[in-house]
C-alpha positions in Angstrom: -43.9 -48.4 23.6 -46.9 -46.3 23.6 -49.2 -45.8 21.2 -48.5 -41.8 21.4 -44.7 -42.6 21.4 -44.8 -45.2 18.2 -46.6 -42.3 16.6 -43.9 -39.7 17.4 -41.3 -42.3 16.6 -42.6 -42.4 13.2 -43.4 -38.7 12.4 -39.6 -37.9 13.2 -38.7 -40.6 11.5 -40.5 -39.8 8.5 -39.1 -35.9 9.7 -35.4 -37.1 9.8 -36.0 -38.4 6.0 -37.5 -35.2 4.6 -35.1 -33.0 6.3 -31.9 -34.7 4.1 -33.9 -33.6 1.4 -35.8 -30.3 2.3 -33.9 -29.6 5.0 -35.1 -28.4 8.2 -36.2 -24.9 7.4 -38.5 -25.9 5.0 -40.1 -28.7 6.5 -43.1 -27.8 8.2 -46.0 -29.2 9.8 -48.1 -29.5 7.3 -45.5 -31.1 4.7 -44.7 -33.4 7.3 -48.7 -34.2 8.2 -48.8 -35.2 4.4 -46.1 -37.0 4.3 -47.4 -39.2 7.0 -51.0 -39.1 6.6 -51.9 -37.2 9.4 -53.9 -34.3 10.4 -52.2 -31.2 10.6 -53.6 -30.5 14.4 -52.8 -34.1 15.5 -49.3 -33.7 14.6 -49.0 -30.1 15.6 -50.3 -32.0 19.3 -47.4 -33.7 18.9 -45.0 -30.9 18.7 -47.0 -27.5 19.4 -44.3 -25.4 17.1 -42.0 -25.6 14.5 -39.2 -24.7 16.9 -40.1 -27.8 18.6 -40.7 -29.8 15.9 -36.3 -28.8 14.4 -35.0 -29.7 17.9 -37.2 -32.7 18.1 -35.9 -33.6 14.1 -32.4 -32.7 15.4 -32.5 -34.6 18.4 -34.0 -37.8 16.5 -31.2 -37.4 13.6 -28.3 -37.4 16.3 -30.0 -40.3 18.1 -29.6 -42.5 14.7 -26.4 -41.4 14.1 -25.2 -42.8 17.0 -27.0 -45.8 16.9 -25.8 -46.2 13.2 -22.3 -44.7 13.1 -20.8 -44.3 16.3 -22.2 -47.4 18.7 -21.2 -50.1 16.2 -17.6 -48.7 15.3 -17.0 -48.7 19.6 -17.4 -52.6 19.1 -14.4 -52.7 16.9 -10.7 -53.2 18.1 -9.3 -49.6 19.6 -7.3 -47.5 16.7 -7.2 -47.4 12.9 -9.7 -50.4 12.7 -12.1 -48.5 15.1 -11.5 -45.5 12.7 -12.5 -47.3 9.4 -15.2 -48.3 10.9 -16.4 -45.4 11.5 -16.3 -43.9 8.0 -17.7 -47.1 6.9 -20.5 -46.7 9.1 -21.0 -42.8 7.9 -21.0 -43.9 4.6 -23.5 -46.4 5.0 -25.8 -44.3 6.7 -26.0 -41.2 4.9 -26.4 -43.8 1.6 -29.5 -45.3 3.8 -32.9 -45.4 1.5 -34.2 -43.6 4.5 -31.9 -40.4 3.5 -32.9 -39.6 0.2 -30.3 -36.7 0.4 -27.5 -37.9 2.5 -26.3 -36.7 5.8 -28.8 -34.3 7.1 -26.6 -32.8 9.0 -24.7 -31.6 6.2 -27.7 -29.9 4.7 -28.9 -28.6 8.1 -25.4 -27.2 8.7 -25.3 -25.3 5.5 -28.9 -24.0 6.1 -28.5 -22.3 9.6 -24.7 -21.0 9.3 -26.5 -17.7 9.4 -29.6 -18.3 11.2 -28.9 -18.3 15.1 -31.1 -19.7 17.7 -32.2 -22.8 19.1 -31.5 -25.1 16.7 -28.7 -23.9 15.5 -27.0 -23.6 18.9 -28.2 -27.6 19.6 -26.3 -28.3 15.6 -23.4 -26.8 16.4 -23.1 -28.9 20.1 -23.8 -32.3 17.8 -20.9 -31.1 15.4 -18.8 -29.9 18.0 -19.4 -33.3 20.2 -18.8 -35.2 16.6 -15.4 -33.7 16.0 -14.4 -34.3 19.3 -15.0 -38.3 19.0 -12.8 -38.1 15.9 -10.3 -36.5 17.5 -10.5 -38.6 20.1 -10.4 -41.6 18.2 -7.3 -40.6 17.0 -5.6 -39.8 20.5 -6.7 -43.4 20.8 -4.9 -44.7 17.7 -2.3 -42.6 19.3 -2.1 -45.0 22.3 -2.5 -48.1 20.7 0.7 -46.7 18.9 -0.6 -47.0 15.7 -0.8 -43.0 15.6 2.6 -40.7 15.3 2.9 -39.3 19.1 3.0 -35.7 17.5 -0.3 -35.8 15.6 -2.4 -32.9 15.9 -5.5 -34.6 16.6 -8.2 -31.8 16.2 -6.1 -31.3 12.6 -7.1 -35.7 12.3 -10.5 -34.7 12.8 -10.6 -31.9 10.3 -9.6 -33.8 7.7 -11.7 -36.5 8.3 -14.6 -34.7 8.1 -13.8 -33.1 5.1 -13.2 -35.8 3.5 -17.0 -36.5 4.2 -18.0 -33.4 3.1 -16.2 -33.8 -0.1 -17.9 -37.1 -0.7 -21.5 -35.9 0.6 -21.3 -33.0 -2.5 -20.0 -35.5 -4.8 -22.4 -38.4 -4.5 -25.2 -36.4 -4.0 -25.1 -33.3 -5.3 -22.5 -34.2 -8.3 -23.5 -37.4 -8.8 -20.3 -39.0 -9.1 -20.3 -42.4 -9.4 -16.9 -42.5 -8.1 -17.1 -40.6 -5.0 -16.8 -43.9 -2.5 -14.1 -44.9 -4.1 -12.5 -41.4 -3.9 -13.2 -41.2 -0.5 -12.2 -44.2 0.9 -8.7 -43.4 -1.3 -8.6 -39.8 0.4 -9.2 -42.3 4.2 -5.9 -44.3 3.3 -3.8 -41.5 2.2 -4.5 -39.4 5.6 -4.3 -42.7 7.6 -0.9 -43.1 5.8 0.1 -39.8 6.5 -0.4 -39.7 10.1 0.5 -43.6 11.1 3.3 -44.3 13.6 
């Protein structure tokens, strides 16, 4: 990599961080050009607007989600194995030391709800696109047979990812020791519910 791209790499990185904390409204160039150590004009260069500087975090979030969550669950067998592992994966990420407040996305989706425009338009395709994978994962658990055949699979998804939610609030804002555990028990109740 270049020199200009390693530096980019770890602005949104540091970016990414701050915004499960902050969120993405309130970071700004200058919080983010003390967090790093940086000049506020040489990392404005990098960016040239806060608009730019949300869809960059946004796009740099979604990349390490999938490199986190997504790309290592593919490697595991097709169906409800494939399916743990991605809510292992999830888990593991959003409890990452580099997310000091969990899923950014979570905070970043409860942040714009009201505030249309650029980035909330390119949130709403990375949440759309993300309950779409869980749905199809379960259309997938649905031809491995390990699925009932008459599973609404967009309802799958849902559930799923309110089980997340659920656990996201409870771990970090609640504080609740046992969240994991009842998370992973909410997981094996709706994969009992919904298995062939």
């Amino acid at each position: 990599m270049e020199k200009g791209k390693d530096t980019k790499q770890l602005i949104l990185d540091a970016a990414v961080s701050m915004t499960s904390k902050i969120g993405l409204e309130a970071l700004s160039i200058g919080k983010l050009a003390a967090e790093t150590c940086m000049s506020k004009s040489g990392l404005f260069a990098h960016f040239n607007s806060k608009q730019n500087l949300q869809i960059a975090v946004l796009k740099a979030a979604e990349q390490k989600f999938i490199n986190s969550v997504i790309r290592p669950a593919l490697e595991k067998p097709r169906g409800i194995e494939r399916i743990r592992a991605i809510f292992d994966n999830w888990l593991q990420w959003t409890n990452s030391n580099t997310l000091p407040g969990g899923c950014p996305f979570v905070s970043m989706s409860m942040e714009l709800t009201s505030q249309p425009g650029r980035s909330q338009n390119y949130l709403k395709s990375t949440q759309t696109e993300w309950l779409n994978f869980l749905a199809g994962a379960a259309r997938i658990a649905i031809e491995e047979k390990q699925f009932r055949k008459d599973l609404d699979q967009d309802q799958f998804a849902y559930e799923f990812f309110s089980i997340f939610l659920a656990y996201q609030h409870a771990r970090h804002l609640l504080q609740d020791l046992r969240a994991e555990l009842r998370a992973r028990s909410a997981l094996d109740r709706l994969l009992e519910s919904v298995k062939f």
